[in-house]
N, C-alpha and C positions, 0 to 999 in steps of 0.2 A: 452566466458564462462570460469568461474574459475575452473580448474579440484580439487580444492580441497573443493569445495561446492557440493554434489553431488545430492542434488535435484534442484536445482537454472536452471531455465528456461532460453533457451537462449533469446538475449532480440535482438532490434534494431543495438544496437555494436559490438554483434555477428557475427550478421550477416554483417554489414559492411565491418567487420575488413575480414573475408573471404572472400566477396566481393573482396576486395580489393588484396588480397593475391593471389587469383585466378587470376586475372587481371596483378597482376605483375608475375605471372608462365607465362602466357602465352604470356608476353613481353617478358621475360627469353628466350624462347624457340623461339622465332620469333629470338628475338637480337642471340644466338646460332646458327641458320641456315642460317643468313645473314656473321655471323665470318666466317663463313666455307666457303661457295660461293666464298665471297671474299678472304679467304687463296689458295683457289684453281686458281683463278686469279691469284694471286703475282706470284705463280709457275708458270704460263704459261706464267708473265712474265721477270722474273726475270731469268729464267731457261733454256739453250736450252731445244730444242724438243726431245734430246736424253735423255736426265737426267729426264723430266719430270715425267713418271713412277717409277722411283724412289724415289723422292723425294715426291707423291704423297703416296708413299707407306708408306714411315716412319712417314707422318703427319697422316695418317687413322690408324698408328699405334701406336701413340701416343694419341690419342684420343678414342683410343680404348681400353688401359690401363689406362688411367683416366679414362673413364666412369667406368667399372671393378670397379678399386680403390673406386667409390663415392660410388656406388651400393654397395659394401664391407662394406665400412665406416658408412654409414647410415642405410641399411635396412639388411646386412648379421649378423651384429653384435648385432643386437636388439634384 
């Protein structure tokens, strides 16, 4: 739907194109908690057993400053 037509009904392509956007949010979000899984792996094995809380520490905390950041950049600023 064009936002600068402001009676225009939405049509079949509307709703496709959402379709569609939906569909790739939620590959998004599947493909993001398969990255993590797997970073959590590397660390167990790349890592000794003694380092691994650490280094578990600074990647949950590095992902937890980008999240912040996106959250910030997109919906705080708006």
């Amino acid at each position: 739907m064009d936002e600068n037509i402001p009676n225009q009904k939405p049509n079949m392509e509307y709703y496709f194109r959402l379709g569609v956007f939906g569909l790739a949010m939620i590959f998004l979000i599947l493909s993001a908690f398969q990255l993590y899984i797997s970073i959590e792996s590397i660390i167990y094995t790349w890592f000794e057993h003694q380092y691994v809380p650490i280094v578990r520490s600074f990647v949950n905390l590095a992902v937890l400053v980008l999240s912040v950041y996106i959250i910030r950049l997109y919906f705080v600023n708006k």
